[in-house]
C-alpha positions as CSV (number, residue, x, y, z in Angstrom):
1,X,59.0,-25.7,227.2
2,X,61.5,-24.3,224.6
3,X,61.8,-20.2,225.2
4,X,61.3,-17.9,223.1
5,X,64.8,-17.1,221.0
6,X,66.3,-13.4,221.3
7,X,64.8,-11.1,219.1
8,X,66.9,-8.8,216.8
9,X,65.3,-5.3,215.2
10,X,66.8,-4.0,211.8
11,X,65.8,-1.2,210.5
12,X,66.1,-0.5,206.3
13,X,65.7,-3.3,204.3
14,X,68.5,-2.2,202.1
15,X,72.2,-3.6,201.2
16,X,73.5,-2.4,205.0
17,X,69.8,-3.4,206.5
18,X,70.4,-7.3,204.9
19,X,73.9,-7.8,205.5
20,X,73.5,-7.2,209.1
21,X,69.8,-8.8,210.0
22,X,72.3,-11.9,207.9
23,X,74.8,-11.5,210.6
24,X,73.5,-11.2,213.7
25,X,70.0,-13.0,212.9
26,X,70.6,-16.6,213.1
27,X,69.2,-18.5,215.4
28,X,66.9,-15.1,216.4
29,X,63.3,-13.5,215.6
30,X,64.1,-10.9,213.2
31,X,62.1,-8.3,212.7
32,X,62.8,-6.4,209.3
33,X,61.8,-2.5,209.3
34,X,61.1,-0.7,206.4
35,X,59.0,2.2,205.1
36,X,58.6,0.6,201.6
37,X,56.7,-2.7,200.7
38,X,57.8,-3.4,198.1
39,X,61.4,-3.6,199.2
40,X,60.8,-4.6,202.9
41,X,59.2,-7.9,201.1
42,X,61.7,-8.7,198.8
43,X,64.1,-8.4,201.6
44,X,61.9,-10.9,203.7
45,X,61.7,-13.4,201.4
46,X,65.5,-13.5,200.5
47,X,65.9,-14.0,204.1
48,X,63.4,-16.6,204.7
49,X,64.5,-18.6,202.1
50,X,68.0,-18.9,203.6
51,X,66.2,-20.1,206.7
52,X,66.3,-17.0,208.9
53,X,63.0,-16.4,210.9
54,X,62.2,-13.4,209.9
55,X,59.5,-11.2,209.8
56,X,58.7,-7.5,208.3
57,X,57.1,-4.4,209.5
58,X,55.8,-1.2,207.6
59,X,57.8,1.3,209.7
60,X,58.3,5.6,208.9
61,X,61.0,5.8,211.2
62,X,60.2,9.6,211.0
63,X,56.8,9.0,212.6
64,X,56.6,8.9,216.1
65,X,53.9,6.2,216.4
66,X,54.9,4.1,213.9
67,X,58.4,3.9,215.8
68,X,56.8,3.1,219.2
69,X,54.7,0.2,217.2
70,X,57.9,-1.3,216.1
71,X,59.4,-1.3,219.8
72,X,56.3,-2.2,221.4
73,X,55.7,-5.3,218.8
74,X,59.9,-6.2,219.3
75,X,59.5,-6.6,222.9
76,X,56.5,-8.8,222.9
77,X,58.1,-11.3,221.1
78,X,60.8,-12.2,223.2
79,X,64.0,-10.7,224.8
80,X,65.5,-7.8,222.7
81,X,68.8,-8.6,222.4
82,X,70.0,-6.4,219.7
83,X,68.7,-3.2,217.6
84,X,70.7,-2.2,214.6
85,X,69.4,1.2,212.9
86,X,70.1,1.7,209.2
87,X,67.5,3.3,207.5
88,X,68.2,6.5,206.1
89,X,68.1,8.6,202.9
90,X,71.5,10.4,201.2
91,X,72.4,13.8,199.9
92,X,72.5,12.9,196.8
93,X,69.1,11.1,196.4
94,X,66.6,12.7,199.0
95,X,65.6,16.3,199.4
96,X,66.9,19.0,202.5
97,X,63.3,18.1,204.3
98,X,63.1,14.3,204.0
99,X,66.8,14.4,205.1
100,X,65.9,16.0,208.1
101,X,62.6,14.0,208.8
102,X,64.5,10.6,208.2
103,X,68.4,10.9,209.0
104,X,67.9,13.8,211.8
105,X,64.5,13.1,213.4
106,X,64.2,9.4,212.5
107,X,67.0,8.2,214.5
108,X,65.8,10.4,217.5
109,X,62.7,9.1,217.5
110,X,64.3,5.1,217.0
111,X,66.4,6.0,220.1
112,X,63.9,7.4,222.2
113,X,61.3,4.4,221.3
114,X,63.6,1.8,222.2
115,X,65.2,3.2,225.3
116,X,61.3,2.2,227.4
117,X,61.6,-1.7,226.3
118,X,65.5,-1.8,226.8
119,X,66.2,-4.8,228.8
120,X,69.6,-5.8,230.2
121,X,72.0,-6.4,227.8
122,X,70.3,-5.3,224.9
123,X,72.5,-3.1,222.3
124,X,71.0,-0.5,220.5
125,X,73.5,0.7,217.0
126,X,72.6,3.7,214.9
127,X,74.4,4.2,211.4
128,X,75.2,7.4,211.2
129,X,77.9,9.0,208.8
130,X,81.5,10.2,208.2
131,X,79.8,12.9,207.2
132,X,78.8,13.7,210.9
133,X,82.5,14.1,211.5
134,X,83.0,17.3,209.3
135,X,80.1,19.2,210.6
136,X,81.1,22.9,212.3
137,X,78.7,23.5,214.8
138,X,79.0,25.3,218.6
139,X,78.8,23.7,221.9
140,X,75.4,25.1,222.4
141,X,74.5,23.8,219.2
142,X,75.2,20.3,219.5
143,X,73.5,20.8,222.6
144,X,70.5,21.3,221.6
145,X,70.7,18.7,219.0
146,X,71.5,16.5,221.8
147,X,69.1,17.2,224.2
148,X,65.9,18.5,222.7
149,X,62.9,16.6,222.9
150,X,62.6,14.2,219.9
151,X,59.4,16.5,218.9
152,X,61.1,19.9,218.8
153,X,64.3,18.8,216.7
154,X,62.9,20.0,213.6
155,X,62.1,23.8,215.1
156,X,65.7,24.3,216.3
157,X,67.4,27.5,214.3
158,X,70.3,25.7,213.6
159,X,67.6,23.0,211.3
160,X,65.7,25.6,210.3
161,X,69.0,27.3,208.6
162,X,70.1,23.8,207.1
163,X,67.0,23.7,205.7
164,X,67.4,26.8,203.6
165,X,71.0,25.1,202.1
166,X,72.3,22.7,200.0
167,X,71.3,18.4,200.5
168,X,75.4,18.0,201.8
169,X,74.8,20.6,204.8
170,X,71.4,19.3,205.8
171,X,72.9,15.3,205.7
172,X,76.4,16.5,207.6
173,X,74.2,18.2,210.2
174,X,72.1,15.3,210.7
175,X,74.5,12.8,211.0
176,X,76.3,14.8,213.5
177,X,73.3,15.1,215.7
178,X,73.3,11.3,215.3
179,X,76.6,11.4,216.7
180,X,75.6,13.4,219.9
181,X,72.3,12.4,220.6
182,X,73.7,8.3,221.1
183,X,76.4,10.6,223.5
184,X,73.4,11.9,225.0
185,X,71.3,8.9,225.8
186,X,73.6,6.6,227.1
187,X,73.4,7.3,230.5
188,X,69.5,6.3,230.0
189,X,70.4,3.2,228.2
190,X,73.5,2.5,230.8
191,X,70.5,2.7,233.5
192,X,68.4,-0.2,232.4
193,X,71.4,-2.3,232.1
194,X,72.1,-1.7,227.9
195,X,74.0,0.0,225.8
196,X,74.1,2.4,222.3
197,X,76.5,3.4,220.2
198,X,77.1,4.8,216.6
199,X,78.7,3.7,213.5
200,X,80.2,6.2,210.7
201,X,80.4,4.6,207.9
202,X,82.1,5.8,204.5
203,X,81.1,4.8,201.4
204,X,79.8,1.7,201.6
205,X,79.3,-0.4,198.4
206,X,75.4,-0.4,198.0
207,X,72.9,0.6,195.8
208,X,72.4,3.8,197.6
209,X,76.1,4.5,197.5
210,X,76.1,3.6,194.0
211,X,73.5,7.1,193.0
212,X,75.6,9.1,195.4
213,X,78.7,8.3,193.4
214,X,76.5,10.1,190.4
215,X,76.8,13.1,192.3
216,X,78.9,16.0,193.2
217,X,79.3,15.0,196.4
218,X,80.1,11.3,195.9
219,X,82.4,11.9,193.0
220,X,84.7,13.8,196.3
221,X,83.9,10.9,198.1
222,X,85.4,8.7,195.7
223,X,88.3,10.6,195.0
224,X,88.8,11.0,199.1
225,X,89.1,6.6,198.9
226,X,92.0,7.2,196.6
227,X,94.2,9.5,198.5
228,X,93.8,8.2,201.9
229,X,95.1,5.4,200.6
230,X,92.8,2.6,201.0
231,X,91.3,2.6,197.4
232,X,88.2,0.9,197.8
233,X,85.0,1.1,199.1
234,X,83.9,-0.7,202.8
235,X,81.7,-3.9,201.9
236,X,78.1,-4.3,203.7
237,X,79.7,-7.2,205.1
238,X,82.3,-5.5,207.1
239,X,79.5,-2.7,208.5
240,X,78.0,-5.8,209.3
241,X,80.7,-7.1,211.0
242,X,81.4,-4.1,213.0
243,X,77.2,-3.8,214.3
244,X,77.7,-7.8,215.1
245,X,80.6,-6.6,217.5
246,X,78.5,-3.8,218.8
247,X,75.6,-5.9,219.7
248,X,78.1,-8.7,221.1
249,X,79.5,-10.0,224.4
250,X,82.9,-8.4,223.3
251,X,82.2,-5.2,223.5
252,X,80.0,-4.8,226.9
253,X,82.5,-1.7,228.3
254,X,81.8,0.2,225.1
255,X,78.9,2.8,225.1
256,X,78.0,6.0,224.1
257,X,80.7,6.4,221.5
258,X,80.8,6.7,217.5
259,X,82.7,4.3,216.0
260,X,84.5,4.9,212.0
261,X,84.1,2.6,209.2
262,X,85.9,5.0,207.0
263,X,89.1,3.6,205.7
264,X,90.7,6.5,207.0
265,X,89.2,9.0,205.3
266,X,88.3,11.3,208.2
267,X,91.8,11.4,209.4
268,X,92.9,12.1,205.5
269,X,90.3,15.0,205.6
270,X,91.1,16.2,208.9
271,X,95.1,16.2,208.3
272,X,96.2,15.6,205.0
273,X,93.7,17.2,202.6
């Protein structure tokens, strides 16, 4: 009797979402997860008609349920090998509140809904942000953004103050919570014999990156690529390359840990800027 193949989860059906379920589906059940139908099918139907077996699933990744529904249905299909996280919203597109629901709470909520079905040696990777890297916060704060119960995140003073500020503040503070709360759960991951990490991506050439570049904060971003150096945006294709590593047999000593797809332009920011 031929076994079930491994199953791989992407979530976002966008140009980071794609590349990877492109990457590391072959030869896998993908399931596709995105909170618009209209784009989750599209995405679908590119795939399947490059042969992938793939199918899609409504999913809020800011909902709780709907999260748990996308595990649940994952691990009944075969053994989860392999969870790649890239659904989001940016700063320049979304406002302080869906920000917080999506990029803050949505990845909590992914993490926490995966960690039950986690078999051994599954890999879990979240797509967090440069962005994450720039964020001023205290010890007790990342703390808490750590270690809070998925369902409280939103109540914490230091999201409550975000929320009164600008798109840029509420998406750095998100994405550094991303950052901490992987930190935080791997010991819980470790346990069940699996692993999660983070990946902080700079721009990335997408349609998404494309508005941001319309905005105040992607016009610094794109002058940032210039002097570091690299002069270019990163390519789906070499995210994808990096969450293929992450959910591979190479890298089975690495959890827990954030790992930049920047072209160097947190270490510009951080000593040259």
């Amino acid at each position: 009797m031929t076994q079930n193949p491994d199953v791989v989860v992407v979530t976002g059906a966008g140009g980071m979402g794609l590349a990877v379920a492109r990457r590391i589906g072959s030869g896998r059940t993908t399931i596709l997860a995105d909170a618009s139908p209209e784009t989750l099918d599209r995405a679908v139907e590119a795939l399947q008609a490059e042969g992938y077996a793939v199918t899609g699933q409504i999913t809020d990744v800011s909902d709780a349920a709907s999260v748990t529904k996308l595990a649940e249905a994952a691990a009944a299909e075969g053994r989860l090998a392999a969870v790649v996280h890239t659904a989001g919203v940016s700063a320049a597109t979304a406002p302080v509140d869906t920000i917080m629901k999506v990029d803050l709470l949505g990845t909590a909520l992914v993490i926490d809904a995966f960690e039950p079905v986690a078999t051994r040696g599954m890999s879990l990777v979240c797509v967090a942000s440069v962005a994450g890297h720039v964020a001023q916060l205290t010890p007790d704060q990342e703390a808490a953004l750590a270690t809070t119960p998925a369902a409280d995140l939103l109540d914490l003073d230091v999201v409550r103050a975000a929320e009164g500020g600008a798109p840029v503040g509420a998406y750095i503070l998100a994405k550094r919570a991303n950052h901490v709360r992987v930190q935080a759960a791997a010991m819980d991951y470790n346990r069940r014999g699996a692993r999660i990490n983070s990946i902080s991506p700079g721009v990335i050439s997408t349609p998404m990156s494309h508005a941001e570049q319309q905005s105040e904060a992607g016009h610094h971003m794109m002058v940032s690529l210039q002097a570091c150096g690299i002069g270019r945006p990163g390519t789906p294709g070499e995210l994808a390359a990096l969450a293929a590593f992450l959910t591979g047999p190479e890298s089975l000593y690495l959890t827990g840990t954030d790992v930049l797809l920047d072209g160097g332009q947190a270490a510009w920011m951080r000593w040259h800027r």
